[in-house]
LOTITI-295813 format. One record per atom (N, C-alpha, C, O, CB): residue in one letter; x, y, z. Coordinates in steps of 0.1 Angstrom, whole numbers, plus 5000, padded with zeros to 4 digits. Glycine has a CB too. Example, Ala and Ser with C-alpha at 12.3 -4.5 7.8 and 13.67 -1.06 7.14 Angstrom:
2
A513249435078;A512349555078;A513249675078;A514249675085;A511349555090;S512849785071;S513749895071;S512950005079;S513450115080;S514149945057;
//
This chain:
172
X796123460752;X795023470743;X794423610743;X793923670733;X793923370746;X794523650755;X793823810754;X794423890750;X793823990747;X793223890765;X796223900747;X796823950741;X796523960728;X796324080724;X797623910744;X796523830720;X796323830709;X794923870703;X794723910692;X796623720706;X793923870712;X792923910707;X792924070705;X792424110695;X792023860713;X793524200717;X793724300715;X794624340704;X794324450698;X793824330724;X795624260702;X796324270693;X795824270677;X796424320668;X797224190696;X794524190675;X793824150662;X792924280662;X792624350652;X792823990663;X792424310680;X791024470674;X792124570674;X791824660666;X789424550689;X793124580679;X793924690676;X794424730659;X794424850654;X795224660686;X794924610652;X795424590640;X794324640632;X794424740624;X795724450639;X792824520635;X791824560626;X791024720627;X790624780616;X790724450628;X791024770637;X790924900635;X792025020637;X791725140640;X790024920641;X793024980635;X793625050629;X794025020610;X794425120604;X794825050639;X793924920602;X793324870590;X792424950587;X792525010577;X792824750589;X790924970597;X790025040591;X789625190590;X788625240585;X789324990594;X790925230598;X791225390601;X791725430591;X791425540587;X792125440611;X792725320583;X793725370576;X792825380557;X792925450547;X795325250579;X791725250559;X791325280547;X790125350545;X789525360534;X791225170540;X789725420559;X788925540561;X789625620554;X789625620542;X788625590575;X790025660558;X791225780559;X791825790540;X792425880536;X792825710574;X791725720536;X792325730520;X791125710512;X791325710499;X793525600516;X789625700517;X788525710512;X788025810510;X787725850499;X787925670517;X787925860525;X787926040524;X788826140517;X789726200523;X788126080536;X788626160500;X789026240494;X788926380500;X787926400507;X788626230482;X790026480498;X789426610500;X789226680489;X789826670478;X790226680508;X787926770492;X786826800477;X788226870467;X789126890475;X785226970480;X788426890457;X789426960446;X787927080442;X786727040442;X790126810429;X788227180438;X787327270432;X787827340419;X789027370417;X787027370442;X787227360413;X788327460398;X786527560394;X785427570399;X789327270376;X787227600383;X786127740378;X786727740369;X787927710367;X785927900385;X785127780357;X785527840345;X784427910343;X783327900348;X785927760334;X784928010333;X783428120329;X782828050315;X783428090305;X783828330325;X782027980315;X781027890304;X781027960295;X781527910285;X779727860307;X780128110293;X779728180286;X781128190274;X780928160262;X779228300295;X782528250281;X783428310271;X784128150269;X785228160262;X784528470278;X783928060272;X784327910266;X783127890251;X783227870239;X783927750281;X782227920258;X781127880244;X781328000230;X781127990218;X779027920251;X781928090238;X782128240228;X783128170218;X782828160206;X782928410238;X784228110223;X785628070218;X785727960213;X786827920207;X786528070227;X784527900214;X784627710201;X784127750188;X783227830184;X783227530206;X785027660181;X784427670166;X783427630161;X783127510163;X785127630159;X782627710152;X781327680151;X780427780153;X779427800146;X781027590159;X781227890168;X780528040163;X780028100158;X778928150161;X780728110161;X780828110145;X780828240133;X779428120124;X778528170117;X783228270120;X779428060126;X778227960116;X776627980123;X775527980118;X778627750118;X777128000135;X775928010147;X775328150145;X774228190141;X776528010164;X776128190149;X775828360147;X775428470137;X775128590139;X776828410149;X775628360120;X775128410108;X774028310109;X773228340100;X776028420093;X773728240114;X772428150107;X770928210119;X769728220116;X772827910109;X771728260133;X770828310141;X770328500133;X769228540133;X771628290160;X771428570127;X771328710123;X769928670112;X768828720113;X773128770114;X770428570104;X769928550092;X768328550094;X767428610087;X770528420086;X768028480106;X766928430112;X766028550114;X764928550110;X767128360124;X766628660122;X766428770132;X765728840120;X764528880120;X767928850140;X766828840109;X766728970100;X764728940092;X763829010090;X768528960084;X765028810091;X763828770080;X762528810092;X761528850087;X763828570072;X762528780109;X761628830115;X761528990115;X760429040113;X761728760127;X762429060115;X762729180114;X761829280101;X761329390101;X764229160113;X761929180091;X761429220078;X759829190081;X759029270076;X762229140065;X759429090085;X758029090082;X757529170095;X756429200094;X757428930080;X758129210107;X757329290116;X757229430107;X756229500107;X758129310132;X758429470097;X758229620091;X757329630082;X756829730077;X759429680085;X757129440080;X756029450065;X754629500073;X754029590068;X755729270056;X754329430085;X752829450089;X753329610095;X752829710090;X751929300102;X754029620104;X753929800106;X753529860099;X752729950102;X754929880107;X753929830086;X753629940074;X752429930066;X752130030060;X754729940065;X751929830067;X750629790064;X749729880074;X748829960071;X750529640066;X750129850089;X748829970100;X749330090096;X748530160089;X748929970120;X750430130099;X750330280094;X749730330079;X749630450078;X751730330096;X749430260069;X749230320056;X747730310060;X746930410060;X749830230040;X747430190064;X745730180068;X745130330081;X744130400081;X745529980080;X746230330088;X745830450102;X746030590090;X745130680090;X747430470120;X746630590085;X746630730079;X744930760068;X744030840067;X748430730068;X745330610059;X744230600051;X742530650059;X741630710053;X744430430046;X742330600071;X741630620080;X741430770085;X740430830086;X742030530088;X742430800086;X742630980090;X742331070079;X741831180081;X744031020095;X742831000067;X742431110060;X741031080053;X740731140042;X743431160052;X740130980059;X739130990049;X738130990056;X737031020051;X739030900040;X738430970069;X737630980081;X736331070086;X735531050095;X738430990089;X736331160078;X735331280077;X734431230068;X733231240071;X736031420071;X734731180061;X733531120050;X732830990055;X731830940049;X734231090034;X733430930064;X732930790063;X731530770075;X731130820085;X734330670068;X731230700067;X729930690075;X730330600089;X731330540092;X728630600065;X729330600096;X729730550115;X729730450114;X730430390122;X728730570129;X729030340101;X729430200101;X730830200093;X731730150099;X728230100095;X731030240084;X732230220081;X733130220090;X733630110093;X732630280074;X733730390098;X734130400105;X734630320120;X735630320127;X733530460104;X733330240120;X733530110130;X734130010128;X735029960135;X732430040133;X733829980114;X734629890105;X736229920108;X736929850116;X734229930088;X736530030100;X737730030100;X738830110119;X740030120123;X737830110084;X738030140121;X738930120136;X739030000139;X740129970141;X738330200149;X738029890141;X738029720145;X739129720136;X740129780140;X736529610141;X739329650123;X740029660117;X741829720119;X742929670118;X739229690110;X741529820121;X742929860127;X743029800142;X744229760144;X743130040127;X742629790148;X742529720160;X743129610158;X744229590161;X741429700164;X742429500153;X743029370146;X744529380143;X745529330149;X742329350131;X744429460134;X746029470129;X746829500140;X747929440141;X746229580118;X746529610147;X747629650162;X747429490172;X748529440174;X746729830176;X746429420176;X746729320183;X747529250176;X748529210183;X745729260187;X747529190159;X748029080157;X749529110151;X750129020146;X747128990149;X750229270151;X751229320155;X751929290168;X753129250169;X750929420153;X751229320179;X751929270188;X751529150194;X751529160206;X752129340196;X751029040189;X751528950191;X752328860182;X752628750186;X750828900196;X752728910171;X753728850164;X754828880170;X755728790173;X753828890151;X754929060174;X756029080180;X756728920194;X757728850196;X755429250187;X755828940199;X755928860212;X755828750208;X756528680216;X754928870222;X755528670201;X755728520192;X756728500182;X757028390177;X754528480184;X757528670177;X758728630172;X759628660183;X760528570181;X759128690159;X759928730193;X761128710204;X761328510212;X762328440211;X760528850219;X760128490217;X760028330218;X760628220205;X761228120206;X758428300219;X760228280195;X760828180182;X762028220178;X762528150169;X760028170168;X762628320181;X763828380179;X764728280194;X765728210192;X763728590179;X764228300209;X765028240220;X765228120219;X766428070221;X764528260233;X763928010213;X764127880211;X765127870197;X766027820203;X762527820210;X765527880186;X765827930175;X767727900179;X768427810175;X765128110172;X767928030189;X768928050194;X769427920204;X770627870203;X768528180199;X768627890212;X768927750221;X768727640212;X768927540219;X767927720233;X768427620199;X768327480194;X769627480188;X770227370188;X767227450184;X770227670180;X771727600173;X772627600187;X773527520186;X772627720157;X772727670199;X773527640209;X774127510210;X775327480211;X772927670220;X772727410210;X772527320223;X773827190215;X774727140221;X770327240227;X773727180208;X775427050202;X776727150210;X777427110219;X775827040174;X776827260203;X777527310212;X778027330226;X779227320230;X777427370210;X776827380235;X776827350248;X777227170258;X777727130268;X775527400251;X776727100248;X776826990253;X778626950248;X779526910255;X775426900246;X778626990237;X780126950235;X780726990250;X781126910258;X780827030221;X780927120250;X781227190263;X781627130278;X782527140287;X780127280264;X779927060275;X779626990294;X780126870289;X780426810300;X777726980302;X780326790279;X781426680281;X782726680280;X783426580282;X781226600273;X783326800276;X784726840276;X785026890293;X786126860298;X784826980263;X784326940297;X784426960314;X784126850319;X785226810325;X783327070320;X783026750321;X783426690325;X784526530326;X784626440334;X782726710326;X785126580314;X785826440312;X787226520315;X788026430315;X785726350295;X788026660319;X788326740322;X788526730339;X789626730345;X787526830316;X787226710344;X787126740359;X787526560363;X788526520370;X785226810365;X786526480356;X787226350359;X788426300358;X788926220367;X786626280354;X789126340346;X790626340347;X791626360356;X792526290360;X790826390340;X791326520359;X792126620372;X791526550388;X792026620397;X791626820371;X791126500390;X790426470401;X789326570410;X789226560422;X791426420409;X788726670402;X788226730410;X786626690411;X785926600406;X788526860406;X786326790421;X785126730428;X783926790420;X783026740413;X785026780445;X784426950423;X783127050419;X784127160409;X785227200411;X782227140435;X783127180399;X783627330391;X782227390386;X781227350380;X784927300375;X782627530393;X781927580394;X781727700383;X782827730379;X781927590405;X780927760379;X780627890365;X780527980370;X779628020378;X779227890356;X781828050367;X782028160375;X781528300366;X782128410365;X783528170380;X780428250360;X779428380349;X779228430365;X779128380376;X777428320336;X779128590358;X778328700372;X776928650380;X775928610375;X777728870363;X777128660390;X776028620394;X776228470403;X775728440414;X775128620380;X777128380395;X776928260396;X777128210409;X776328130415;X777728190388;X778528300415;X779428220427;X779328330434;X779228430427;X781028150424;X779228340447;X779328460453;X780528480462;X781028570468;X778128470461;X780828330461;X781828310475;X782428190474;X781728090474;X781128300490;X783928180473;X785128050464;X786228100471;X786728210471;X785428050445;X786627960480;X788427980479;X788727970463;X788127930453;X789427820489;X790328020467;X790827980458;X790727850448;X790827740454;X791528000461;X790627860436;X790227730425;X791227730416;X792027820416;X788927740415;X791227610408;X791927640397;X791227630385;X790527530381;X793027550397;X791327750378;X790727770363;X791027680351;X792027680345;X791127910357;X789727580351;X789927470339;X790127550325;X790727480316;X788427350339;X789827630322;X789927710308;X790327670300;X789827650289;X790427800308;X791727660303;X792427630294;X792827500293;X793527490283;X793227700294;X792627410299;X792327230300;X791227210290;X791327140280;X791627160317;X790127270293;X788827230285;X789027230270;X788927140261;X787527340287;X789527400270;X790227470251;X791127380248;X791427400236;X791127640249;X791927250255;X792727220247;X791627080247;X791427030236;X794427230251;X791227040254;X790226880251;X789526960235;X790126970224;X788426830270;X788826990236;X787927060225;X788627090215;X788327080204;X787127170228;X789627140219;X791227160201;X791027340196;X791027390185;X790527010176;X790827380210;X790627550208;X791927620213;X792327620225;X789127620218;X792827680200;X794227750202;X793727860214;X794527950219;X794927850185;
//
């Protein structure tokens, strides 16, 4: 009987070594650079005129108010000799006005220009992160990592999904 019983803990843990042991995957790692994947899907060239298009029309109304303070600063300089100290007050406040709410258009069109830019990205990017990960789930890997500058500092060797992803997504 004590035979058989060593014989059953021997069996059962060796059973449970063995389906340890095939549990424990070892990690798979791969890399891709995100940035020149997002550069390379179609949809780009649509992205990139509708964000220009955007830029250009903020572009135009910062030169409209510029040009508005400078005709007012000059107007001011050259008449400035004549104007009485309340006027004078007047119109420096006034140019004042105009220089603060110059720059802060400036600074409220770079924000509406970044958000602008991340709203036509974001279908795209996401296409991206489900093409990777149905990509990584497929290949069996663990982790893939974005090997943009900066990202990774330190990687064994990986294997570059790149060109796995470009073909899920239908990019020659």
């Amino acid at each position: 009987m004590k035979k058989i019983g060593k014989v059953l803990v021997t069996l059962v843990l060796m059973t449970s070594m063995a389906f340890t042991a095939s549990a424990q995957k070892a990690p798979k790692f791969g890399h891709i650079d995100f940035p020149v994947l997002i550069q390379m899907m179609p949809g780009q060239d649509s992205i990139n005129a509708a964000y220009e298009t955007y830029a250009k029309g903020l572009e135009n109304q910062l030169a409209t108010m510029q040009a508005e303070l400078e005709n007012k600063q000059m107007d001011y300089e050259a008449n400035q000799a004549t104007m009485s100290n309340i006027i004078k007050q007047t119109k420096e406040r006034e140019l004042q006005d105009l220089y603060n709410r110059l720059v802060e258009f400036q600074q409220q069109a770079q924000q509406d220009l970044t958000n602008y830019e991340n709203e036509l990205l974001q279908p795209m990017i996401e296409r991206a992160r489900n093409a990777i990960n149905a990509v990584a789930e497929e290949n069996g890997y663990t982790y893939i990592l974005n090997t943009t500058q900066g990202m990774v500092l330190y990687s064994d060797p990986s294997d570059d999904i790149l060109p796995m992803v470009k073909a899920k997504i239908g990019i020659q």
